[in-house]
C-alpha atoms as an extended CHARMM CRD file, in Angstrom:
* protein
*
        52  EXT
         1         1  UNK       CA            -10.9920000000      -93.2340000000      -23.3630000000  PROA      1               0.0000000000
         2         2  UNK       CA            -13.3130000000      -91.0900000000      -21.8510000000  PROA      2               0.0000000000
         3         3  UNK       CA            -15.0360000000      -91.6960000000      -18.0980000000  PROA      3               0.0000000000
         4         4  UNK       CA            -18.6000000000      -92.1870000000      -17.9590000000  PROA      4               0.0000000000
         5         5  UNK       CA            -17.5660000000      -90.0110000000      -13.9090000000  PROA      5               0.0000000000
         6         6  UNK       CA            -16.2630000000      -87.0750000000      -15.9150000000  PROA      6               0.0000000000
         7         7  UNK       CA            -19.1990000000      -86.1730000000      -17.8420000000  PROA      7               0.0000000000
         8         8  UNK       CA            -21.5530000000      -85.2060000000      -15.2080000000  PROA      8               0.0000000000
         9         9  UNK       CA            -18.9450000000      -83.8120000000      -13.3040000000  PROA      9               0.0000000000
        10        10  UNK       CA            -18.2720000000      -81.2240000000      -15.9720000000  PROA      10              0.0000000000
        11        11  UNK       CA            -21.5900000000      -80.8530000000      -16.6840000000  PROA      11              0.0000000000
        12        12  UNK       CA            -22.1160000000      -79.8650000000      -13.1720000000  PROA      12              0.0000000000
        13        13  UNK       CA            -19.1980000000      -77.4240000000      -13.6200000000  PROA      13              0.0000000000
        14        14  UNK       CA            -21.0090000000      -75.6300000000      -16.8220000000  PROA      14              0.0000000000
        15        15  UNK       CA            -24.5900000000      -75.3610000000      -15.1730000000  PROA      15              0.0000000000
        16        16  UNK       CA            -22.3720000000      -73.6040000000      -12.2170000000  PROA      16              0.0000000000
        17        17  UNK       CA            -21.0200000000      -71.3980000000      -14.5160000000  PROA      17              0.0000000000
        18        18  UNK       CA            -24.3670000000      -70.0560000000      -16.5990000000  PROA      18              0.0000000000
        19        19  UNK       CA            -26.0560000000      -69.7440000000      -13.1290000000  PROA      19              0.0000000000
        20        20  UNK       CA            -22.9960000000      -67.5770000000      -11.4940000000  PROA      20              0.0000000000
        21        21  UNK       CA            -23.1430000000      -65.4630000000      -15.1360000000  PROA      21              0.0000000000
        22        22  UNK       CA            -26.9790000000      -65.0890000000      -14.7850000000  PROA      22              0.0000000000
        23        23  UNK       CA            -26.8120000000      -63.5780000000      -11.6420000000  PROA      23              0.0000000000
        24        24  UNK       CA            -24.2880000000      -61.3450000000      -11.8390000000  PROA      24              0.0000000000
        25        25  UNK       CA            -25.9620000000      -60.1670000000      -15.4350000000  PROA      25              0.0000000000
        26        26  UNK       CA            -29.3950000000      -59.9770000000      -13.3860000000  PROA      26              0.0000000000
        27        27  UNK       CA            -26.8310000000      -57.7350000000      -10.5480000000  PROA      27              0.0000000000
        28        28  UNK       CA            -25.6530000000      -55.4140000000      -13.6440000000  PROA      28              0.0000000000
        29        29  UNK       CA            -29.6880000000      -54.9710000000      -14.7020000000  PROA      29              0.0000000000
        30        30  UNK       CA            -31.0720000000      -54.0160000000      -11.1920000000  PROA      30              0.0000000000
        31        31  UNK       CA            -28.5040000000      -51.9590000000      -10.7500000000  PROA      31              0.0000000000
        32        32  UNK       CA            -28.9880000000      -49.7150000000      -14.1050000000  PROA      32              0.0000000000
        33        33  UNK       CA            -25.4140000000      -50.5480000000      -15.4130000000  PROA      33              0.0000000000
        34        34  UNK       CA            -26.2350000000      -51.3400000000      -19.1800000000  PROA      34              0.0000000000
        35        35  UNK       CA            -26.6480000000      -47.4100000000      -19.2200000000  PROA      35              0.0000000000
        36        36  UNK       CA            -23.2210000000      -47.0720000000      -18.0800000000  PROA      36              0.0000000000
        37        37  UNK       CA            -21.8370000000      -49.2430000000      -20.7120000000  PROA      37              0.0000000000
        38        38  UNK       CA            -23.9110000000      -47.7780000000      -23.6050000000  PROA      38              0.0000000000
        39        39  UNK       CA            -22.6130000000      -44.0050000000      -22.5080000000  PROA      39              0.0000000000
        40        40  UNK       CA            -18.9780000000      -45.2410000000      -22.7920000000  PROA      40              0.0000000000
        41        41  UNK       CA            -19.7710000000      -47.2400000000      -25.8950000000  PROA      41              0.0000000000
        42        42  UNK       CA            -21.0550000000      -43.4650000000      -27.6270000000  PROA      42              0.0000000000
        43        43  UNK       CA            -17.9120000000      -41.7040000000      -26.1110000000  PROA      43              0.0000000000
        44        44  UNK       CA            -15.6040000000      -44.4900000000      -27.5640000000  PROA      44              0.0000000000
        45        45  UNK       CA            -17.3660000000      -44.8910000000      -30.6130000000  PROA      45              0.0000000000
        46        46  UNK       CA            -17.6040000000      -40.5730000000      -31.3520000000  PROA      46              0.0000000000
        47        47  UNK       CA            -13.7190000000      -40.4600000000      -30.4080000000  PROA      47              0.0000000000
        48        48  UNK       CA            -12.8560000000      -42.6340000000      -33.0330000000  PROA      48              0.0000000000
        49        49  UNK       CA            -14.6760000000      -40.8700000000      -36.3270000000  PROA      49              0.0000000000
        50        50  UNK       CA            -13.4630000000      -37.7170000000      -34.6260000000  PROA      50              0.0000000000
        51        51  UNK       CA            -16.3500000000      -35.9580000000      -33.3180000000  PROA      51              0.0000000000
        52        52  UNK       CA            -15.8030000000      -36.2830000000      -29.6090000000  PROA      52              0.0000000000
């Protein structure tokens, strides 16, 4: 059976998690790095019908 100590425990553990991705998503926007991404997404995606 299941604790009624591990549930907020791991609940504690997820809201950890979203927070730690939020931020570092919220780093990747200030810093202008979804451009990055998008330019290698093109380059990957012309290279593979054969026009890059």
């Amino acid at each position: 059976m299941k604790t009624a100590k591990a549930k907020p425990k791991r609940t504690a553990v997820q809201m950890g998690i979203l927070f730690t991705a939020i931020f570092f998503i919220g780093i990747g926007i200030a810093k202008q790095e979804y451009l990055e991404v998008m330019q290698k997404a093109v380059r990957i995606c012309l290279e593979c019908i054969g026009i890059g």
